[in-house]
N, CA, C and O atoms as a CHARMM CRD file, in Angstrom:
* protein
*
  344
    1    1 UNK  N    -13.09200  -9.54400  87.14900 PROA 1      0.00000
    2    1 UNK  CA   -14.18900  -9.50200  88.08900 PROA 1      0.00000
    3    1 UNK  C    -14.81600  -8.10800  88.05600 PROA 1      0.00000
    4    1 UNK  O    -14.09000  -7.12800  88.22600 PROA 1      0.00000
    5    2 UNK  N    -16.12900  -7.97100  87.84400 PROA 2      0.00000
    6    2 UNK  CA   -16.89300  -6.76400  87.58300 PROA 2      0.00000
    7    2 UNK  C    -17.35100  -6.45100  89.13900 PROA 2      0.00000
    8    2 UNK  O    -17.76000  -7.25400  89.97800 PROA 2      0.00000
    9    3 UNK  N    -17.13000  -4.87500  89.26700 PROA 3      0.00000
   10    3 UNK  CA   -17.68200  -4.32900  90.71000 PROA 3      0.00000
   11    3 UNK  C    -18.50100  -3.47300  90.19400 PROA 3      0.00000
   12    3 UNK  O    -18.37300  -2.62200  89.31300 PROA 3      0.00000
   13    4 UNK  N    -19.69600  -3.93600  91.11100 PROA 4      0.00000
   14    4 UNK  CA   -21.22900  -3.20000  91.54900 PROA 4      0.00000
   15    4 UNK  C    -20.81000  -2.12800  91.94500 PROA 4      0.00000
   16    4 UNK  O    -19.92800  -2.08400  92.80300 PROA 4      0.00000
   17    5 UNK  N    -21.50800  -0.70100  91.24700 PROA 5      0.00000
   18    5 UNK  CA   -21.92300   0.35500  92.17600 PROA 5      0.00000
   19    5 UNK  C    -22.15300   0.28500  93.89300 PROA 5      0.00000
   20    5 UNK  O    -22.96400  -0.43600  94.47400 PROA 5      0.00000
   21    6 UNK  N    -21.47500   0.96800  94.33000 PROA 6      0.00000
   22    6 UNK  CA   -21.89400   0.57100  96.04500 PROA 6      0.00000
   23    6 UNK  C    -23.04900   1.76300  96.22200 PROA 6      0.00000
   24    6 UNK  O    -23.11900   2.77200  95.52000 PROA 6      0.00000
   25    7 UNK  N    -23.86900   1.43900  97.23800 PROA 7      0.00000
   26    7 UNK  CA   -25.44300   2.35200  97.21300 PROA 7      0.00000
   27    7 UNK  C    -24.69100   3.52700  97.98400 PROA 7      0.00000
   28    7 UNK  O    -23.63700   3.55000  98.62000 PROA 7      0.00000
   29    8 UNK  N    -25.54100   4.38800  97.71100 PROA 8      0.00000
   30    8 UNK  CA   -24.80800   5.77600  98.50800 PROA 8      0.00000
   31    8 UNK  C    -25.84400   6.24800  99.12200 PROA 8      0.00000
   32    8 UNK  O    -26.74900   6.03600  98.31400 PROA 8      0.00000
   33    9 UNK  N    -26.50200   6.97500 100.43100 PROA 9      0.00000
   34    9 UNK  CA   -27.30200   7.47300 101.20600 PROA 9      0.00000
   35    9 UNK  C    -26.95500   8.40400 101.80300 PROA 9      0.00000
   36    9 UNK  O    -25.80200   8.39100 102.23400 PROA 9      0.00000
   37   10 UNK  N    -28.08400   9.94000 102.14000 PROA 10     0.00000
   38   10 UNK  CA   -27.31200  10.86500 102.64800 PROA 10     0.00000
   39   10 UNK  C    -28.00700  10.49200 103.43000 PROA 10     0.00000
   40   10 UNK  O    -28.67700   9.51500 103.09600 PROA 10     0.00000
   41   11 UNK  N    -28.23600  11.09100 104.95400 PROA 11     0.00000
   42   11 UNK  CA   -28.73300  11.34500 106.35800 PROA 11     0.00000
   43   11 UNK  C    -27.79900  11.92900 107.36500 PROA 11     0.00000
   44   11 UNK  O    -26.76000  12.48700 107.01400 PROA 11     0.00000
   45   12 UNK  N    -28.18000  11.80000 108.68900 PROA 12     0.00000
   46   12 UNK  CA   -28.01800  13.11000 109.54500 PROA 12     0.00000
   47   12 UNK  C    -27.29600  12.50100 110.55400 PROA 12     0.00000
   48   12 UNK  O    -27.79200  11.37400 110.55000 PROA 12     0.00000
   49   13 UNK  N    -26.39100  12.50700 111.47600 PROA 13     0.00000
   50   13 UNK  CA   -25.91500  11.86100 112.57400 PROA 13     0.00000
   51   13 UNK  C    -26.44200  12.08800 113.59500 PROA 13     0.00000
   52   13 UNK  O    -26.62300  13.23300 114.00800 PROA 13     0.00000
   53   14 UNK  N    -26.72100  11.24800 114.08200 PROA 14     0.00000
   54   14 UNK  CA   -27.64800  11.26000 115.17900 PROA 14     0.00000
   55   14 UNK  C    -26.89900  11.17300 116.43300 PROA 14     0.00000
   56   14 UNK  O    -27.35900  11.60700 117.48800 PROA 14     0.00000
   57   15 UNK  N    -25.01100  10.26200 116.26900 PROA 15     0.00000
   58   15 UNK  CA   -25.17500   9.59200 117.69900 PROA 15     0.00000
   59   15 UNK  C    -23.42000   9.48500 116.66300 PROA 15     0.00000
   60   15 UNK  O    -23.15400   9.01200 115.55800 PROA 15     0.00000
   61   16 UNK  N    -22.41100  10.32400 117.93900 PROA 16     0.00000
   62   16 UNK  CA   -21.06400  10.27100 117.77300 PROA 16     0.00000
   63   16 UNK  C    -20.45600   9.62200 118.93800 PROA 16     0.00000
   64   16 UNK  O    -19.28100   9.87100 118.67200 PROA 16     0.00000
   65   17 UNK  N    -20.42500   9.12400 119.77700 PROA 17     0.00000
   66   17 UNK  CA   -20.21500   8.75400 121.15800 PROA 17     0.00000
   67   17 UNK  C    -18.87800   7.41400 120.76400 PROA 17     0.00000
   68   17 UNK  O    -18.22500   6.99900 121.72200 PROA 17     0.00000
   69   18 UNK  N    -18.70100   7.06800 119.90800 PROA 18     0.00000
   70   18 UNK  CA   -17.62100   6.09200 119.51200 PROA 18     0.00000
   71   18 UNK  C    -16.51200   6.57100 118.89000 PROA 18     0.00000
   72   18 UNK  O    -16.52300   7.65500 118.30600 PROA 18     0.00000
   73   19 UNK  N    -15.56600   5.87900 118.95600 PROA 19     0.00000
   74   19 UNK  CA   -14.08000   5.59200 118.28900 PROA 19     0.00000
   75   19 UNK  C    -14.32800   5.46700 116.87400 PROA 19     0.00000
   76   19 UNK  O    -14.98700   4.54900 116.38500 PROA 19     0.00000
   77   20 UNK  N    -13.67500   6.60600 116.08200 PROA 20     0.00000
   78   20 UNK  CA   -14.27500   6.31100 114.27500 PROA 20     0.00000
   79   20 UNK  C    -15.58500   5.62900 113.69500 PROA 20     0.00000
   80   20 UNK  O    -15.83300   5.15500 112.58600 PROA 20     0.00000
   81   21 UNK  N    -16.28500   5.74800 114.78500 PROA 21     0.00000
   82   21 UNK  CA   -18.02200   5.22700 114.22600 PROA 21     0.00000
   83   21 UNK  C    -19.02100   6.04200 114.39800 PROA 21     0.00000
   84   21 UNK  O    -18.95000   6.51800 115.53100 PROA 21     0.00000
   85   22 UNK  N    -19.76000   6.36300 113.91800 PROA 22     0.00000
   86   22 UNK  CA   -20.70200   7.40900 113.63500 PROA 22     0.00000
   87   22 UNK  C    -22.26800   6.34000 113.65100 PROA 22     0.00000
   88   22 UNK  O    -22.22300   5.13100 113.42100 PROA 22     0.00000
   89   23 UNK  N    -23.46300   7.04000 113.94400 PROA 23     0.00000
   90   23 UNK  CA   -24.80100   6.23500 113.90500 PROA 23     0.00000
   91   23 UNK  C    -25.53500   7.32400 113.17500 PROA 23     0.00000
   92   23 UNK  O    -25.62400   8.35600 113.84000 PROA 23     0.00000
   93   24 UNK  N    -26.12000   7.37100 111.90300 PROA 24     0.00000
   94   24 UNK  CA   -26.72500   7.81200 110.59800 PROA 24     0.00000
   95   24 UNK  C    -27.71900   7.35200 110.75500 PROA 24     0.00000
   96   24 UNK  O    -27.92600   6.15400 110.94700 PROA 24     0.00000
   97   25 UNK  N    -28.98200   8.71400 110.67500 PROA 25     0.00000
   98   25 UNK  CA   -30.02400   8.45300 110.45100 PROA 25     0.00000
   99   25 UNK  C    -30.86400   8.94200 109.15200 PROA 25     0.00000
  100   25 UNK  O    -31.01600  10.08800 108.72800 PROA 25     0.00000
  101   26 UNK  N    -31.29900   7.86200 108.71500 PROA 26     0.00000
  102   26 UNK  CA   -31.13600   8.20400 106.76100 PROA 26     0.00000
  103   26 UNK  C    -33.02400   7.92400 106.61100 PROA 26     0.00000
  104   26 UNK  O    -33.55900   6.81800 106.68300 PROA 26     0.00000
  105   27 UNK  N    -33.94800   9.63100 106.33100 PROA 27     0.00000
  106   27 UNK  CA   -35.07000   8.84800 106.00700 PROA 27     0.00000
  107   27 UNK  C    -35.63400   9.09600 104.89100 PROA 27     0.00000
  108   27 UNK  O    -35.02500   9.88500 104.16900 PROA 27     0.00000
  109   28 UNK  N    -36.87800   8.56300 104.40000 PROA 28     0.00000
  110   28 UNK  CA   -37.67700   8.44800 103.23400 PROA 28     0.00000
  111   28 UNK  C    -39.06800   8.46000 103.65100 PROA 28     0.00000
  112   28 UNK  O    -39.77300   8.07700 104.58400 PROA 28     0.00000
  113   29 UNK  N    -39.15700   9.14400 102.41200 PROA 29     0.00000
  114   29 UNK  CA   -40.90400   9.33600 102.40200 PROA 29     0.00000
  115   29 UNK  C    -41.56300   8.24700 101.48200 PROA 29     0.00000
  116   29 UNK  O    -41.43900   8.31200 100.25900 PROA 29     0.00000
  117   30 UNK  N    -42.47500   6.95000 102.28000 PROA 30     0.00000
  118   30 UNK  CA   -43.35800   6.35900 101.21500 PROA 30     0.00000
  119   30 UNK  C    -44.58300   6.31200 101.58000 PROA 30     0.00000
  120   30 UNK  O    -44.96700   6.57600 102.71900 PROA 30     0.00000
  121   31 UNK  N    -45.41300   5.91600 100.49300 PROA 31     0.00000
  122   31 UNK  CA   -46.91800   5.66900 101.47100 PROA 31     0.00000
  123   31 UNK  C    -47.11900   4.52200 101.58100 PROA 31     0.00000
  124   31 UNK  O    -46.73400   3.45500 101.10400 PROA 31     0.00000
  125   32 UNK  N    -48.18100   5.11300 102.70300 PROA 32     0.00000
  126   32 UNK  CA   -48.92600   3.88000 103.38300 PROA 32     0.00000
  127   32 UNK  C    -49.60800   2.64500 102.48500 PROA 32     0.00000
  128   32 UNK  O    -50.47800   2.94800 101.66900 PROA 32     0.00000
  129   33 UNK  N    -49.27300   1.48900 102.61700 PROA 33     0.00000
  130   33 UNK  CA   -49.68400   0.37000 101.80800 PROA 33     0.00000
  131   33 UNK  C    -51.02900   0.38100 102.06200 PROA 33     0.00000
  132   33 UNK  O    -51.79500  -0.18700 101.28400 PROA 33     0.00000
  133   34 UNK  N    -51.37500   0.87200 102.91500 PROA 34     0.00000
  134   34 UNK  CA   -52.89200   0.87100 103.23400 PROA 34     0.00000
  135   34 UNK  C    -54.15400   2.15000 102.74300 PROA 34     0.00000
  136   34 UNK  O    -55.16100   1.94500 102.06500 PROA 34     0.00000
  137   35 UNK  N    -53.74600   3.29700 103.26600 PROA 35     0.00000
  138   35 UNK  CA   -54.21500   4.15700 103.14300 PROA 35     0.00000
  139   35 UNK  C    -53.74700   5.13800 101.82200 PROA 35     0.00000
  140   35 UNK  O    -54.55500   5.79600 101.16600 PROA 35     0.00000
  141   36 UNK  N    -52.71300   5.11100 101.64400 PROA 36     0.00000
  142   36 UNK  CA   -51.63600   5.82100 100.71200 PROA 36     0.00000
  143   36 UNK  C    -51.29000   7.29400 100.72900 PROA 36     0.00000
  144   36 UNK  O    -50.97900   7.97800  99.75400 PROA 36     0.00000
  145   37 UNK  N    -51.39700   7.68900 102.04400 PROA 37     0.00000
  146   37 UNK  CA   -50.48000   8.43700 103.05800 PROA 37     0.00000
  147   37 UNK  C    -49.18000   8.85200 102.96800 PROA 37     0.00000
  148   37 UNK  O    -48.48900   8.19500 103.74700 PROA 37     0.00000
  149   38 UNK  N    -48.41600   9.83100 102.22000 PROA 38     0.00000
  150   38 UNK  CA   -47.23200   9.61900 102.27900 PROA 38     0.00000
  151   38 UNK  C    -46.88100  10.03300 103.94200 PROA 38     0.00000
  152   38 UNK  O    -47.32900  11.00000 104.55900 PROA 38     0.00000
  153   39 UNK  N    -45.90500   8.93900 104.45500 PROA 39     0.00000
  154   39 UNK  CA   -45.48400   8.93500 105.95700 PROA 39     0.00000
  155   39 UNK  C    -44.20000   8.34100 105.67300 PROA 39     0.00000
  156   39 UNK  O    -43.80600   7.51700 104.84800 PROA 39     0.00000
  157   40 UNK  N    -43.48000   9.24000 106.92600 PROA 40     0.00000
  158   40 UNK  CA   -41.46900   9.27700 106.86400 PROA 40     0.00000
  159   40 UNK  C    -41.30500   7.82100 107.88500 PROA 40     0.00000
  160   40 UNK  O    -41.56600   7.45700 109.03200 PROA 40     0.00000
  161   41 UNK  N    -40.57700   7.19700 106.38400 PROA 41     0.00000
  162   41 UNK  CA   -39.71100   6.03700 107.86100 PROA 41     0.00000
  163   41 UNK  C    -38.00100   6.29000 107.88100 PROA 41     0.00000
  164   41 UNK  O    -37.23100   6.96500 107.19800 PROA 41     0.00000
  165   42 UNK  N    -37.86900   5.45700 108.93400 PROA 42     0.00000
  166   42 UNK  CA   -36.49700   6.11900 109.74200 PROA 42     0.00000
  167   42 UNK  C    -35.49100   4.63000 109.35000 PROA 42     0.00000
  168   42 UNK  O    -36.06400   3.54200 109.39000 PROA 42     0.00000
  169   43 UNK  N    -34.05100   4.69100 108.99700 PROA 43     0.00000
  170   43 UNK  CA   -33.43000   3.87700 109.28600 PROA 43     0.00000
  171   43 UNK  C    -32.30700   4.42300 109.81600 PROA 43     0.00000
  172   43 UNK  O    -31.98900   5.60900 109.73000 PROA 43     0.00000
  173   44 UNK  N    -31.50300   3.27400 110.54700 PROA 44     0.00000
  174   44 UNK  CA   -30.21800   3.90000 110.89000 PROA 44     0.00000
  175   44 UNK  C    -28.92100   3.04100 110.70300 PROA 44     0.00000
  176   44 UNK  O    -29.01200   1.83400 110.92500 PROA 44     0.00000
  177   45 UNK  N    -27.55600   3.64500 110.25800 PROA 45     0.00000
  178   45 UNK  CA   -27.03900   2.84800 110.00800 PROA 45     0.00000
  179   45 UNK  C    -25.57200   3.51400 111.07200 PROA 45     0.00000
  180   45 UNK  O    -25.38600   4.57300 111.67200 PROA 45     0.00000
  181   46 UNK  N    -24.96200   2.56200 110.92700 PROA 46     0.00000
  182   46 UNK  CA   -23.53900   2.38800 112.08900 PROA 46     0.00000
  183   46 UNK  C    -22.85600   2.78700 110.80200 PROA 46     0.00000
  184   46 UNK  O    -23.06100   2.19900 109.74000 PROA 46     0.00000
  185   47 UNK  N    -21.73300   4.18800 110.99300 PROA 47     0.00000
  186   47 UNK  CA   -20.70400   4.00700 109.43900 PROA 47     0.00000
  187   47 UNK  C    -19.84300   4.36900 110.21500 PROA 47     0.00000
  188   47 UNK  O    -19.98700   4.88700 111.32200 PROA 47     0.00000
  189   48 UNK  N    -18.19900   3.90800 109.23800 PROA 48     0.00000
  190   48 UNK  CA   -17.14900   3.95800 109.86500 PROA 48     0.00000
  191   48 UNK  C    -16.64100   5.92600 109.44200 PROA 48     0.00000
  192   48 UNK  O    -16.35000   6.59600 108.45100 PROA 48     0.00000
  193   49 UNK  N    -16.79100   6.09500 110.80200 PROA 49     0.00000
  194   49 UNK  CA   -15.63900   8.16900 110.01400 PROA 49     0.00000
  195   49 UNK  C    -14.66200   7.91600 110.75500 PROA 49     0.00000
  196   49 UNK  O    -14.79400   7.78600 111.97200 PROA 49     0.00000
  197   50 UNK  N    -13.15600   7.76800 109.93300 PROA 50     0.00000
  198   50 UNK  CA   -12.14500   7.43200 110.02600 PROA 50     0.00000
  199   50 UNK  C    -11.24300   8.89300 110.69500 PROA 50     0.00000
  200   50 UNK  O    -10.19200   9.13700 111.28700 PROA 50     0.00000
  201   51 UNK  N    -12.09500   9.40200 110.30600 PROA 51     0.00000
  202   51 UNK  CA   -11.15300  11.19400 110.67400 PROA 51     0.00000
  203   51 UNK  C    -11.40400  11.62800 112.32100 PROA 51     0.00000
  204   51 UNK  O    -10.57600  12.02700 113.14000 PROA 51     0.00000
  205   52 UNK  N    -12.87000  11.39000 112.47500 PROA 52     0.00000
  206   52 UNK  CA   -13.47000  11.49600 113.62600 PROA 52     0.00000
  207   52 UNK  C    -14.63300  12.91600 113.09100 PROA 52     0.00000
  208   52 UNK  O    -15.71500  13.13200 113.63700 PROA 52     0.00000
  209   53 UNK  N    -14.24700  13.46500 112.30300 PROA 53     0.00000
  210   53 UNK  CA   -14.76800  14.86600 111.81800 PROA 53     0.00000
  211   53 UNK  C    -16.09400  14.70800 111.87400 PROA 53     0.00000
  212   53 UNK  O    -16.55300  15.63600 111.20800 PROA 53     0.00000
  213   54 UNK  N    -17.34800  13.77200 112.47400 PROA 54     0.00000
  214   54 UNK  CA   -18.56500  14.10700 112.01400 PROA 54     0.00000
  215   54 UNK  C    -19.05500  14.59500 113.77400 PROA 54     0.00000
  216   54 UNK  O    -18.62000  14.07200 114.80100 PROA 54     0.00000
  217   55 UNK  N    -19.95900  15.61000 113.68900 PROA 55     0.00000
  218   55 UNK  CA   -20.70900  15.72100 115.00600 PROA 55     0.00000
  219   55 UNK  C    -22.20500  15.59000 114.53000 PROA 55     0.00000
  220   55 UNK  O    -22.71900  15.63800 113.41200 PROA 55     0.00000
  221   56 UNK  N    -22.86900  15.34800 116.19800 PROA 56     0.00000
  222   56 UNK  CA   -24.15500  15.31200 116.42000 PROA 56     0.00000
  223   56 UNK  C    -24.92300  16.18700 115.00100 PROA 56     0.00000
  224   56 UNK  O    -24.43200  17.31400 114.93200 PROA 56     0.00000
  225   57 UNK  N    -25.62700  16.02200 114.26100 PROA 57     0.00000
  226   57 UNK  CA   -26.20600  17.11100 113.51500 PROA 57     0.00000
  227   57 UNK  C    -26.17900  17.28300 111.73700 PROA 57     0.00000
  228   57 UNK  O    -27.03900  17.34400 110.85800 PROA 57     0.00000
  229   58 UNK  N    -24.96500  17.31200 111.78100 PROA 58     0.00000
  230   58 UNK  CA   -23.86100  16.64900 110.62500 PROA 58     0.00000
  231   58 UNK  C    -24.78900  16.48200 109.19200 PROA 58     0.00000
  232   58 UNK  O    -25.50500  15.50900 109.42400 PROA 58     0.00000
  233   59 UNK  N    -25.03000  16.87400 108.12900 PROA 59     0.00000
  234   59 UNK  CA   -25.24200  16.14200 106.76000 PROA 59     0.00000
  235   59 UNK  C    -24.99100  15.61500 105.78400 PROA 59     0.00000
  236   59 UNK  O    -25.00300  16.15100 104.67500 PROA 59     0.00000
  237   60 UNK  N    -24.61500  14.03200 106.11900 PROA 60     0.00000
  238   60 UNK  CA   -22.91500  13.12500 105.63600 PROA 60     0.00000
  239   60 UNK  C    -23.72900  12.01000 104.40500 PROA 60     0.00000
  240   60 UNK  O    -24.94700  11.86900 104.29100 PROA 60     0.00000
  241   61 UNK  N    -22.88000  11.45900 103.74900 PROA 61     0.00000
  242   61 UNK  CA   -23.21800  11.02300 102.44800 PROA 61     0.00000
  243   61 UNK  C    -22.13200   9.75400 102.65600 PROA 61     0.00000
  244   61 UNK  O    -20.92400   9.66400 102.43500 PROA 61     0.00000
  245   62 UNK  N    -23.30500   8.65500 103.27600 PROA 62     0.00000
  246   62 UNK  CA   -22.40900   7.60500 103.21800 PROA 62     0.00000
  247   62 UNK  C    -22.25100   6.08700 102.15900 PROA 62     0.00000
  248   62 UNK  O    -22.97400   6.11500 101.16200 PROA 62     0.00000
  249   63 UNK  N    -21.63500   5.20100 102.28100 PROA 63     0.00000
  250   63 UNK  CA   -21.07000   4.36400 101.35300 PROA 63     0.00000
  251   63 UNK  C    -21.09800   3.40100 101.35900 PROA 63     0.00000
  252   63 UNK  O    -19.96200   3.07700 101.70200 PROA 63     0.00000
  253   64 UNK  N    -22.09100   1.87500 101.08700 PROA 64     0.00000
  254   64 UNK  CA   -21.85400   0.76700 101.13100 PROA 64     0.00000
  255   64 UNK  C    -20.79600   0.38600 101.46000 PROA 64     0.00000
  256   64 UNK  O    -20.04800   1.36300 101.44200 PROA 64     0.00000
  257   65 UNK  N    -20.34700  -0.36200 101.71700 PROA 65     0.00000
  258   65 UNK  CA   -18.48600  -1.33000 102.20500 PROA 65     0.00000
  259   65 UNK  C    -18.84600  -2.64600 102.85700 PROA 65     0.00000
  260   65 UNK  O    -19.90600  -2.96400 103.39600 PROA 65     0.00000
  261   66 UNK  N    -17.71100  -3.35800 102.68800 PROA 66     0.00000
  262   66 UNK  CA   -17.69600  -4.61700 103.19800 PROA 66     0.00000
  263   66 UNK  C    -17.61400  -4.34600 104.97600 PROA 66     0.00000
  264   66 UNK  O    -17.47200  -3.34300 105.67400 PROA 66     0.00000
  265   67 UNK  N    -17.77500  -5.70400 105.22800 PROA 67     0.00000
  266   67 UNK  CA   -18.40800  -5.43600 106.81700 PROA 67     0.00000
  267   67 UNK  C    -16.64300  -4.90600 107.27400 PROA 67     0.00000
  268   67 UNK  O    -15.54200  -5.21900 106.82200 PROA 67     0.00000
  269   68 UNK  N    -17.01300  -4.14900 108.17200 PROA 68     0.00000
  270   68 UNK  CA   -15.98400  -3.50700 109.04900 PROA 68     0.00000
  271   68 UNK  C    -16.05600  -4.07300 110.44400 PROA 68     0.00000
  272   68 UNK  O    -15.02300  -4.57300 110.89000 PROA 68     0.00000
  273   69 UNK  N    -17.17100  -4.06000 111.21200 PROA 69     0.00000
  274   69 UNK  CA   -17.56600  -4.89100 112.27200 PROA 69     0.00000
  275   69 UNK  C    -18.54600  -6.18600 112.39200 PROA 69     0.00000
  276   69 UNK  O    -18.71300  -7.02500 111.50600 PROA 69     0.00000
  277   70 UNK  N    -19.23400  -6.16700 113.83400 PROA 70     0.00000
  278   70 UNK  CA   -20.49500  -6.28400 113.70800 PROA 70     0.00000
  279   70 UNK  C    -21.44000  -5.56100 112.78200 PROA 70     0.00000
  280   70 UNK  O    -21.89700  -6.06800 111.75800 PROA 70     0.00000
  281   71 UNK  N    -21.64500  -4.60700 113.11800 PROA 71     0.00000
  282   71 UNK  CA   -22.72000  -3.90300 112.75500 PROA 71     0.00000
  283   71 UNK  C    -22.36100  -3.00500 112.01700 PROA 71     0.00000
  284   71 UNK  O    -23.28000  -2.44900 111.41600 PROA 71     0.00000
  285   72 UNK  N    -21.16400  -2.57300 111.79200 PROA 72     0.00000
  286   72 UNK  CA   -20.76700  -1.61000 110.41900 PROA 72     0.00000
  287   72 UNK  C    -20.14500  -1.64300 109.07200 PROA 72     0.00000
  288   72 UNK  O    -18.93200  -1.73800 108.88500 PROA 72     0.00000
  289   73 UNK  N    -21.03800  -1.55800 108.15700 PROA 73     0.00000
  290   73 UNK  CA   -21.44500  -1.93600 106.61500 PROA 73     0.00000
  291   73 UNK  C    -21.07600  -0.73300 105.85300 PROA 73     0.00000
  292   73 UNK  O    -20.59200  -0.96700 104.74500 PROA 73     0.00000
  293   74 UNK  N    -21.20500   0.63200 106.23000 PROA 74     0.00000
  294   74 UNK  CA   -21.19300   1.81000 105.48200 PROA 74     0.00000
  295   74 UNK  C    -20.02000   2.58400 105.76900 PROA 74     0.00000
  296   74 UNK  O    -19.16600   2.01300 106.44600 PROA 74     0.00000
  297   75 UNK  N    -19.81600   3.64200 105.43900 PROA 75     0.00000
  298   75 UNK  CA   -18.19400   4.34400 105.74800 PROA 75     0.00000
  299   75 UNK  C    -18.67300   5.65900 105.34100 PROA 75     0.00000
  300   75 UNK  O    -19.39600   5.68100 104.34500 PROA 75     0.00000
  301   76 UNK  N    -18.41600   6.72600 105.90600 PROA 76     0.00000
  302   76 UNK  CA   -18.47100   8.27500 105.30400 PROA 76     0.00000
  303   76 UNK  C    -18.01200   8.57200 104.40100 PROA 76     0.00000
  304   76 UNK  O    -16.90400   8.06200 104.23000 PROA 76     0.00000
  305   77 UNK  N    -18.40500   9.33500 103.51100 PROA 77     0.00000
  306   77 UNK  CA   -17.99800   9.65000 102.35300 PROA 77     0.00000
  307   77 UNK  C    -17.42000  11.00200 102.45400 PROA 77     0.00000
  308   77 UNK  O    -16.20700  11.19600 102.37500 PROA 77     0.00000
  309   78 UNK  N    -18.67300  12.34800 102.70500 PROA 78     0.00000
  310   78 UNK  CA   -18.20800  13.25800 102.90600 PROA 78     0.00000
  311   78 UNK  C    -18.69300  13.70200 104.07900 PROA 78     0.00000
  312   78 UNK  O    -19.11500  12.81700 104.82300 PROA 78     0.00000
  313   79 UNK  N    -18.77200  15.02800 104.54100 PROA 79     0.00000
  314   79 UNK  CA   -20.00800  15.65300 104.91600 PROA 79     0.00000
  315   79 UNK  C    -20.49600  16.98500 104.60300 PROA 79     0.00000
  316   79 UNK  O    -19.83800  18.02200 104.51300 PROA 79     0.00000
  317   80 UNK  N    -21.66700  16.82000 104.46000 PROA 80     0.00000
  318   80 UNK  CA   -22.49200  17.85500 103.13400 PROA 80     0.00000
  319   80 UNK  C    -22.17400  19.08200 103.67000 PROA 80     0.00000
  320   80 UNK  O    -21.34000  19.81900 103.14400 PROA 80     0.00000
  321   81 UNK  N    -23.15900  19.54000 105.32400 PROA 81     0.00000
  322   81 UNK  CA   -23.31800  20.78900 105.86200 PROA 81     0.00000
  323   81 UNK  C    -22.65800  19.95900 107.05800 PROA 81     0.00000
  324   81 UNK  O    -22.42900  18.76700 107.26300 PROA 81     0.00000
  325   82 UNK  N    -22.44100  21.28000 107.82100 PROA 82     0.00000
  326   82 UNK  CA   -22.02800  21.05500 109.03200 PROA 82     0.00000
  327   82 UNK  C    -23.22500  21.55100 110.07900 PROA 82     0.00000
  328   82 UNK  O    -23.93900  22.45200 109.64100 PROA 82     0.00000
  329   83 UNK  N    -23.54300  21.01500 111.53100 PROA 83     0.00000
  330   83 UNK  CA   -24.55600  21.48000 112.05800 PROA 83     0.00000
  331   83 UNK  C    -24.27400  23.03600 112.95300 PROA 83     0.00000
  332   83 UNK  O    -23.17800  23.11600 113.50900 PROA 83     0.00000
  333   84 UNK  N    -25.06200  24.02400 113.06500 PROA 84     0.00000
  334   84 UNK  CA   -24.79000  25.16100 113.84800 PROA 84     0.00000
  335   84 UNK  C    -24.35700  24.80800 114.98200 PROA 84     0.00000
  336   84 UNK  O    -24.80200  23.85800 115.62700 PROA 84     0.00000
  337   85 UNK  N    -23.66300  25.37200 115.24200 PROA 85     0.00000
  338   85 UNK  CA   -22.63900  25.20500 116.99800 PROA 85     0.00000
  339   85 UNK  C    -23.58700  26.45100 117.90300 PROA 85     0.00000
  340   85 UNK  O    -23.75100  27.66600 117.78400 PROA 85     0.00000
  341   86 UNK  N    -23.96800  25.61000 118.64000 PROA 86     0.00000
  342   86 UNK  CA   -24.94400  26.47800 119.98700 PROA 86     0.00000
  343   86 UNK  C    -23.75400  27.53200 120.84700 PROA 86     0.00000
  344   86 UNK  O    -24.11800  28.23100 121.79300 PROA 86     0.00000
């Protein structure tokens, strides 16, 4: 049985407030189908951080995976930078 590359995405954590789950906000620049504008869209994804190690800010590189929950598909990989502590 041959395994697919799993997609990999970096983005920013937006939202740590859970038990080993993290909320990633991962964006891209395309243009406008209309005008042809390049303009940023936003997605966000639920990933599992098993360590707990990611905070608010965070620049993490996460990982396709089979479903873990409801809503969580991706898993942390690493994390790139860490955010400045106020």
């Amino acid at each position: 049985m041959a395994h697919e590359r799993k997609r990999l995405m970096t983005g920013r954590v937006s939202k740590n407030k859970m038990e080993k789950s993290v909320v990633v906000e991962v964006e891209r620049r395309v243009p406008d189908p209309r005008y042809g504008k390049i303009v940023t869209r936003r997605s966000r994804f639920h990933a599992h951080d098993e360590t707990n190690e990611c905070n608010v800010g965070d620049l993490v590189e996460i990982r396709e995976h089979r479903p873990i929950s409801k809503t969580k598909r991706w898993v942390v990989v690493r994390v790139i930078t860490k955010a400045m502590e106020v």
